[in-house]
N, C-alpha and C positions, 0 to 999 in steps of 0.2 A: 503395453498395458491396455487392458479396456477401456474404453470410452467411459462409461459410468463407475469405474472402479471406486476403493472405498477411498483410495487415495486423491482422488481427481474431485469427489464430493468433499472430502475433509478440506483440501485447500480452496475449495470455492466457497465453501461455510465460511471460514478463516475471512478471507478476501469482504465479504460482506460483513463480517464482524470486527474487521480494522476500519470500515468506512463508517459503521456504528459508533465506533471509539472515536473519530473523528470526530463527527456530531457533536459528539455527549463531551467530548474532551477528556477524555477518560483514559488516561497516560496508564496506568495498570495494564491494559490489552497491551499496548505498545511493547511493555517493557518484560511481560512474558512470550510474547509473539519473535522479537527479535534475538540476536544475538548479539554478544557484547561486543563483537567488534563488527556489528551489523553497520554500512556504507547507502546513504542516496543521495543519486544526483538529483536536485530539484530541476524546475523547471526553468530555473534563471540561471543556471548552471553552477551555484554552490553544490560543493560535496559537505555533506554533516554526517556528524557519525550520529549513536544511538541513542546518547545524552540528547543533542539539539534536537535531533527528530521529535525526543518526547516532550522538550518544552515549548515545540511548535504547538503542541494538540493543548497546552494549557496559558500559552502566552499570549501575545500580540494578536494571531492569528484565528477569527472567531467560523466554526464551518455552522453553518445553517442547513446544509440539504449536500448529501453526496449519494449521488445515482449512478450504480456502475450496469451499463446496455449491455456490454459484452464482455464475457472471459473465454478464453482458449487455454489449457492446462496439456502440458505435452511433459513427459518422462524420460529423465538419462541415470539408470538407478538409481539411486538415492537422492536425485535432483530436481526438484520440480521447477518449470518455470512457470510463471503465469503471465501473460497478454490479457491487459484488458485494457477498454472504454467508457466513459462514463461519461459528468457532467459532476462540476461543484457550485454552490454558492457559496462563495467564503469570503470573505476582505482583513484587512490588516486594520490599524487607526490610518494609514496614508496609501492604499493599494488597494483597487477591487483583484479579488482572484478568480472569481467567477469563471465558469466556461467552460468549455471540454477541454479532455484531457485524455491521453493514452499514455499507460505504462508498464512496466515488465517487472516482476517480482523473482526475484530468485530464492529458492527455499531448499534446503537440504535436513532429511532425515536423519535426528541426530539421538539415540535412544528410544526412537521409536513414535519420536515427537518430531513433526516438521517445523523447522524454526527459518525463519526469514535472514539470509544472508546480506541479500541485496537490493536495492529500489532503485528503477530512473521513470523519472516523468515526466512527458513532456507536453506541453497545452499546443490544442491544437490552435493553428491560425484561425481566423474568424478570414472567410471569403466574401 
């Protein structure tokens, strides 16, 4: 696929507008964005399914600022993945989360809509 195609700009939009939903805490993106038996490994190494994921973005878990530096978006037909980088502020009431972070999205075109299959994230070490 090209470089710029519409598909490689639609999941980069997507990708900055689930980190939007983070912010704002706004479980609606979430729960149109995923799929019902959408799977992420967080960084501490739980697996949650699509439920927990969206009561992260309204629970415990408060995000103040998510910056994402890099995405890389490659194509296996109806597969996208995404590679990115960023940076959060976020903390729990007993956890700073703050920090970098690198993750991989996996997304499959499904009606013509790309829906998010899968997430792993993992924070980077502080050197």
């Amino acid at each position: 696929m090209k470089q710029n195609s519409e598909d490689e700009q639609a999941l980069i939009k997507m990708q900055r507008e689930w980190a939007e939903a983070r912010v704002k805490g706004d479980s609606s993106y979430t729960h149109r964005l995923e799929t019902e038996d959408f799977t992420v490994v967080w960084f501490d190494g739980r697996i949650v399914n699509k439920q927990e994921d969206m009561k992260s973005m309204t629970g415990d878990t408060v995000f103040t600022d998510f910056k994402i530096d890099d995405l890389k978006v490659r194509f296996y037909g109806d597969t996208g993945i995404v590679v990115g980088q960023g940076s959060i502020k976020a903390h729990t009431k007993t956890q700073d989360l703050s920090g970098k972070y690198v993750w991989t999205d996996t997304f499959v075109k499904q009606n013509g809509e790309w829906k998010a299959v899968a997430s792993q994230v993992t924070r980077v070490a502080k050197k």
